[in-house]
C-alpha positions in Angstrom: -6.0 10.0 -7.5 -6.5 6.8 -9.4 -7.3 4.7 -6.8 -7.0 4.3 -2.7 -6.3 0.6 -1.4 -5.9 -0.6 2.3 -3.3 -2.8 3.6 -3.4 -5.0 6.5 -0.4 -6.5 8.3 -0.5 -10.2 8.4 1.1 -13.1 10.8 -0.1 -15.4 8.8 -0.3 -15.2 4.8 -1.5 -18.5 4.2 -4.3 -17.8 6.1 -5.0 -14.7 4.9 -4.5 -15.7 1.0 -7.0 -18.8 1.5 -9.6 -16.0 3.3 -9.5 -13.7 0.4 -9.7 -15.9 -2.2 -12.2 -18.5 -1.0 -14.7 -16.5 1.3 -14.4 -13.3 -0.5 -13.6 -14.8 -3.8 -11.3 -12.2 -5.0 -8.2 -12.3 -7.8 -4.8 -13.1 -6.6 -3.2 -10.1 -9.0 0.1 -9.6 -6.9 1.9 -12.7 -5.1 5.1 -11.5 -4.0 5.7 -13.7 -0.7 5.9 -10.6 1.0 2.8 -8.9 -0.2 -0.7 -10.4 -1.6 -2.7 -8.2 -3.8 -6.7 -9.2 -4.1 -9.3 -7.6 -6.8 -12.5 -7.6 -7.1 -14.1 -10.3 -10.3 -16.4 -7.6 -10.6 -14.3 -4.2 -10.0 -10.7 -4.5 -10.8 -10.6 -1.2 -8.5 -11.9 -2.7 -5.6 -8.5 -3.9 -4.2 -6.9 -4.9 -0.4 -2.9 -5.7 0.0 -2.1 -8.0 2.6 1.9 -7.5 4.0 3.7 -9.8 5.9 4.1 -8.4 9.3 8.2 -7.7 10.0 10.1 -6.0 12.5 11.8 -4.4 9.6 8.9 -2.8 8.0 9.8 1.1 6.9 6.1 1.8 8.9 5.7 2.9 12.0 3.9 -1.0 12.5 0.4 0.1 12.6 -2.1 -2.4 11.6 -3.4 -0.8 8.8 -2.4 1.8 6.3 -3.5 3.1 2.5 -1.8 3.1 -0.4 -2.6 6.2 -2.7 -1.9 5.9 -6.3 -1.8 8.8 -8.2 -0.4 10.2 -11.2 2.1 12.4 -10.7 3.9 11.2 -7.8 6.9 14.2 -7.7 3.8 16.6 -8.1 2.7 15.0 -4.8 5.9 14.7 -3.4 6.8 18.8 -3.9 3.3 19.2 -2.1 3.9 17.5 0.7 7.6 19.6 1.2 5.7 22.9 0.5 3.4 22.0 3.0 6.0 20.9 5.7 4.2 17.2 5.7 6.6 15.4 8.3 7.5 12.5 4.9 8.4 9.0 7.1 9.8 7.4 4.3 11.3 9.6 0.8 11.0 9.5 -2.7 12.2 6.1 -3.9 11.9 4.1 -7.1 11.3 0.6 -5.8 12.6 -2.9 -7.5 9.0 -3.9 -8.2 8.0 -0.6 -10.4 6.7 1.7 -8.2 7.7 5.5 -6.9 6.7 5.9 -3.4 6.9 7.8 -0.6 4.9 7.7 2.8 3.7 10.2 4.9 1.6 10.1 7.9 -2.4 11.9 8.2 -2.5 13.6 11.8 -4.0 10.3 13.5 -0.7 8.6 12.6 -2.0 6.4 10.0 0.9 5.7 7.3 -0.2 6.9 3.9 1.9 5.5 0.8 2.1 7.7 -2.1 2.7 6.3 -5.1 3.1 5.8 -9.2 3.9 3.0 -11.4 6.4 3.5 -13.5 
């Protein structure tokens, strides 16, 4: 794993950008309307995605949930079929560079798997 970031759902993104930047004074590194990305000055690691909160999200709408990079992603992906891992969302290449898929841990928290490409 290269790195484990949580995202919050949010009613409000203006709000939320102006709370990450000014009060926690993290980097905007992803603005894409739909989803804010923050970093750390200090530890480009250290990172929290903020999603706009839709009906039409492909989660099951909890509040929060992780995104999992790691490097292999079809490595992962055989895994979780081997395993019989219930997936909630397959194996797709996404417009913004990214191969994801999510599953969900036994307390139903949403876990999205994924890879740049």
């Amino acid at each position: 794993m290269r790195r484990i970031v949580p995202n919050i759902y949010s009613n409000n993104m203006a709000e939320s950008k102006r709370f990450y930047l000014d009060f926690l004074d993290m980097e905007l590194a992803m603005d894409m309307g739909w989803v804010l990305t923050f970093v750390s000055k200090d530890n480009p690691t250290a990172q929290i995605s903020i999603l706009q909160n839709k009906d039409n999200a492909p989660l099951d709408n909890s509040a929060i949930f992780l995104s999992i990079e790691v490097s292999d992603i079809n490595q992962w992906y055989t895994k979780a079929q081997q395993q019989n891992i219930k997936i909630s969302y397959p194996i797709t290449e996404e417009d913004w560079g990214v191969r994801r898929f999510f599953v969900n841990d036994p307390n139903g928290v949403t876990l999205n798997l994924l890879s740049h490409l």
